[in-house]
N, C-alpha and C positions, 0 to 999 in steps of 0.2 A: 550687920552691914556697917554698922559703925565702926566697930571694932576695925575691921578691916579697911577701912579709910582711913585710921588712926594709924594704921601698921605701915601703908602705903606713903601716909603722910611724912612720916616719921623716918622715912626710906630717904625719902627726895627733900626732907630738909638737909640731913645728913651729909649727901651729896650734893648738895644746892648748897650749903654752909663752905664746904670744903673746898668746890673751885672757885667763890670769889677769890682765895690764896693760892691757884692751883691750875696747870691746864695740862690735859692728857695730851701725849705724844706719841707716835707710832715709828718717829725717825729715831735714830739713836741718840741719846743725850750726852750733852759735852762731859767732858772728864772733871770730877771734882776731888780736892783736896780728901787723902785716905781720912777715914774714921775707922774710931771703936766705939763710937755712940751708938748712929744707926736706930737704934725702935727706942724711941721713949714712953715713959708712960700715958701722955696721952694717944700716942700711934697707938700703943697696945689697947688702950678702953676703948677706942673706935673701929680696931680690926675685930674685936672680940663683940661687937654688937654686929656688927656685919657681919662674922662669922655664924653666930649663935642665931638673930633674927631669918639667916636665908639660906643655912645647911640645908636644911628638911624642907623649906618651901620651894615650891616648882620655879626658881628666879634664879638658879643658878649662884652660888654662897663662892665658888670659884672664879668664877668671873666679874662678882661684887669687890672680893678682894685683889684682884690684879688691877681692876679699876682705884679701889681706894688706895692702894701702893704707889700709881701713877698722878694719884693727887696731892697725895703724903709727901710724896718724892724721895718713894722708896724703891722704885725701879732705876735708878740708875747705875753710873759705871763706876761711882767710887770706890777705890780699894778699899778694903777693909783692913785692919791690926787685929792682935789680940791684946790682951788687958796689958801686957808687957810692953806695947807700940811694935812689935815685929809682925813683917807682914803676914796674911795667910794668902797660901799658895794653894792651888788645886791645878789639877790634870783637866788639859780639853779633850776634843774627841779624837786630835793628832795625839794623844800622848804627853804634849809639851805643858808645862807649869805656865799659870797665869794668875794675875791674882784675883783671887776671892771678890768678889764686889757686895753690894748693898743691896743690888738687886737681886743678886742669888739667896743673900740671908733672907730679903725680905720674900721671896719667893718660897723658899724652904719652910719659913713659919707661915706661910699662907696654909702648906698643908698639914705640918702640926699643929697649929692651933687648933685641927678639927677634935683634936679628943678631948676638949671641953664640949664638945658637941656629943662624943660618944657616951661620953659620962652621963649626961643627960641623959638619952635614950634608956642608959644602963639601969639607972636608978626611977624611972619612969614604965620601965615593961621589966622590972624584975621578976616579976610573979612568970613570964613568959619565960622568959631567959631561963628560969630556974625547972620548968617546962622542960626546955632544950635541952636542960645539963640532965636529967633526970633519965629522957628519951635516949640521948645518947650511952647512959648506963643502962638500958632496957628495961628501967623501971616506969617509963611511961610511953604508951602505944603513940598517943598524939604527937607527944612529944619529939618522938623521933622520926615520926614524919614530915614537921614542918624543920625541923633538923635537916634531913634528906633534901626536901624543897629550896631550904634558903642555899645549903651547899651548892644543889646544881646548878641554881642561879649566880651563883659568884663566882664558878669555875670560866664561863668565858670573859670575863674583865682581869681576873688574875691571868691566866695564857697572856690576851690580847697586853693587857697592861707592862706585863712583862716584855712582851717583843718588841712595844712600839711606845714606852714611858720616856725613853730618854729623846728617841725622834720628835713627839711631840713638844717635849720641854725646851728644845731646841727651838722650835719652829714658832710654836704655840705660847709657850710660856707666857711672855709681857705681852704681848701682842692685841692692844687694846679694839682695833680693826676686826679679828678673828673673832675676840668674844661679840661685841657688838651685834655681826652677821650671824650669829650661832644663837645670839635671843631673840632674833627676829623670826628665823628659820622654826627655832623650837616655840615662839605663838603661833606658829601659825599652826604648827603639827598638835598644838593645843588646844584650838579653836576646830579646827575640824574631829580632831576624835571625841571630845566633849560633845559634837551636836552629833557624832557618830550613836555614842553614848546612849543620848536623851529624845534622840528621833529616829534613826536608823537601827540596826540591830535583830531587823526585820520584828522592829516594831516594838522588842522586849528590852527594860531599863532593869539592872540587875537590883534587887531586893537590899535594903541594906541591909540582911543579915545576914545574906548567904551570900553563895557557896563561901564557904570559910575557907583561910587560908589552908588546912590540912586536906581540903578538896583539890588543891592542884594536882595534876596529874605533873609526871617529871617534864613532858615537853612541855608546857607549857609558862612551868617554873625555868625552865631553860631559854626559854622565849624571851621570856624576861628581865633574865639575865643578859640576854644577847641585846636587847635596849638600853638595857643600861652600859653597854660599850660604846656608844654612841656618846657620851658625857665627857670620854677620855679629850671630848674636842672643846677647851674650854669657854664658858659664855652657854654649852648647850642645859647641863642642870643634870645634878645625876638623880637628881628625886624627880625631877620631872620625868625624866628617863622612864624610869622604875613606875611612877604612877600611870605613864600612859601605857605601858607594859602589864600593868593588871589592869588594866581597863580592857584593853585586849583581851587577857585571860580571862573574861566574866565576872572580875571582881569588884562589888562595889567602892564606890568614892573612900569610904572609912578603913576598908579591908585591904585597900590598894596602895593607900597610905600607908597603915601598916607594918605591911611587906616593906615597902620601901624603907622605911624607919629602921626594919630589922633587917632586912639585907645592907642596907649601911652600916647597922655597926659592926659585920665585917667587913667592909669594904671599905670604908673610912679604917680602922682600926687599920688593915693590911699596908694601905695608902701612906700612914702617917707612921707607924712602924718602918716600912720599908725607905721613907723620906728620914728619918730618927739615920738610920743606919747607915744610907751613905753619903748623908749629908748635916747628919745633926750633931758632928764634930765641931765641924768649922761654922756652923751658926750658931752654936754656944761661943765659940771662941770668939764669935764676931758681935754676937747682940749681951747684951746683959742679962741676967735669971732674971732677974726682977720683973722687966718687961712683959717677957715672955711668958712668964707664971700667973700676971696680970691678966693677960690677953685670955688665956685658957678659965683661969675663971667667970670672967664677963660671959665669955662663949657657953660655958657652962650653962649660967644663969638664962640668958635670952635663949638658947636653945631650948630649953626647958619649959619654957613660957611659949615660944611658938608653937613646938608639936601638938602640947597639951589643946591650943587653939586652933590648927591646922585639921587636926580630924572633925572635930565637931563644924568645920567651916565647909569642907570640902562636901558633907555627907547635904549641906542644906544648898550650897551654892554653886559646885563644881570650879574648874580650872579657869574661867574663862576669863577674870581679873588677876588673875596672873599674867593672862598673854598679853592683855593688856596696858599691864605694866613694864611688862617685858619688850614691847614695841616703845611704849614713852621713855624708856630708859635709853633703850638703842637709840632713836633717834637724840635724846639728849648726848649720847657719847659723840656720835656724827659731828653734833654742832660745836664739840671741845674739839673733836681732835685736828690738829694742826699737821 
């Protein structure tokens, strides 16, 4: 329990540190002079503890960092150059050239940075991973059944994400308001299936060693999957998603994590690939490597350190200091934002 007052603490210094310099906005911000600056490296060792400390934890790691961008004051409208001073141009949803902003780079490495998160996972469940790749050759039975499982489960976030990625980024993106109401929303969905959980259930608390993840059956690895669409709305958490989604499916606190961890690193990987592609031109062009490379290592590192502490926390205590934090957080944005 200490530990985990030390994680919380360490949360709300961070953010308690950052708006004495800083106050969230939800109106649009005035125009400032173009830069090629944009992430320096203390922006990068702070987005890469944010990112890495509340990827995998049920707090939502997306709505952490749209919040610290807006404290940063990295959501705004100034144009961006590239290293030459000429400007960068992008296409809106008219068609018509506009220029590049700060906000769009800084939004763009909001979702690359998560593959210092992936890496994490990678080098942390290798032995599993190596499982999967094994299954998928038909040299392992198990293997390619939690192969099967974790696929069905990402197939409705990749559709969904696909149809409706650019609408939301539109709508959703900065939108400090949206995430706020989405971490309040998702304590509470955390708070009741937790006491669902450990009192309800007609009465039965799943074992922590079973049903194993190669016990899903496909619907309800699809189940799953279909919670974790839910996330696409940011502030809500795509590991909270995912965990209360095996909880559902009878999977214990450890086993539920897990999953999530593993169906993230396709879903993260998919996310940040497909953000690389049609956007990781002109955020190179606009941020500097150095930063950038920065941030992904940080991310790496606290990624690595939370999961590893994330399972054994969850199996002893459940979700419910999460929701918890996740309401004191909300209510702290309410009282920034202007």
């Amino acid at each position: 329990m200490q530990r985990t007052g030390t994680l919380i603490l360490a949360l709300y210094v961070l953010f308690g540190s950052l708006a004495h310099g800083a106050e969230l906005s939800v109106t649009a911000p005035q125009q400032a002079p173009s830069s090629s600056a944009g992430l320096s490296y203390s922006d990068a060792v702070i987005l890469g503890l944010v990112e890495g400390l509340t990827e995998y934890l049920p707090v939502s790691s997306t709505g952490h960092l749209i919040i610290a961008n807006a404290l940063l004051g990295l959501d705004g409208d100034a144009p961006m150059t590239d290293q030459s001073g000429a400007p960068i141009l992008v296409e809106d949803e008219a068609g018509k050239l506009r220029p590049y902003t700060i906000g769009d780079a800084a939004y763009a490495y909001v979702i690359v940075i998560q593959a210092g998160a992936i890496v994490a996972v990678v080098l942390l469940y290798w032995r599993t991973i190596l499982t999967l790749i094994l299954g998928c050759l038909g040299k392992d039975r198990n293997g390619l059944k939690l192969a099967i499982n974790l696929i069905v489960a990402f197939i409705p976030a990749a559709v969904l994400g696909l149809l409706l990625n650019d609408l939301i980024e539109s709508a959703l993106g900065n939108n400090t308001f949206a995430v706020a109401g989405a971490l309040i929303v998702g304590a509470f969905v955390m708070l009741i299936v937790e006491r669902w959980r450990q009192h309800g259930n007609k009465g039965a608390v799943p074992p922590e060693d079973g049903p194993g993840l190669t016990e899903l059956t496909l619907g309800k690895s699809v189940m799953i999957g279909f919670c974790q669409c839910f996330a696409m709305w940011p502030g809500t958490s795509r590991s909270m998603a995912t965990i209360v989604g095996g909880y559902l499916a009878g999977l214990s606190p450890a086993h539920a994590a897990e999953f999530s961890f593993l169906l993230g690193l396709i879903t993260l990987s998919a996310a940040s690939a497909y953000k690389f592609l049609t956007d990781g031109s002109e955020m190179l062009a606009a941020l500097n490597i150095g930063p950038v490379l920065v941030g992904c290592i940080v991310a790496f590192v606290s990624a690595a350190l939370a999961v590893k502490w994330l399972v054994g926390y969850l199996s002893k205590h459940g979700l419910a200091v999460f929701a918890w934090y996740r309401i004191a957080l909300a209510i702290a944005i309410f009282a920034l934002i202007k």
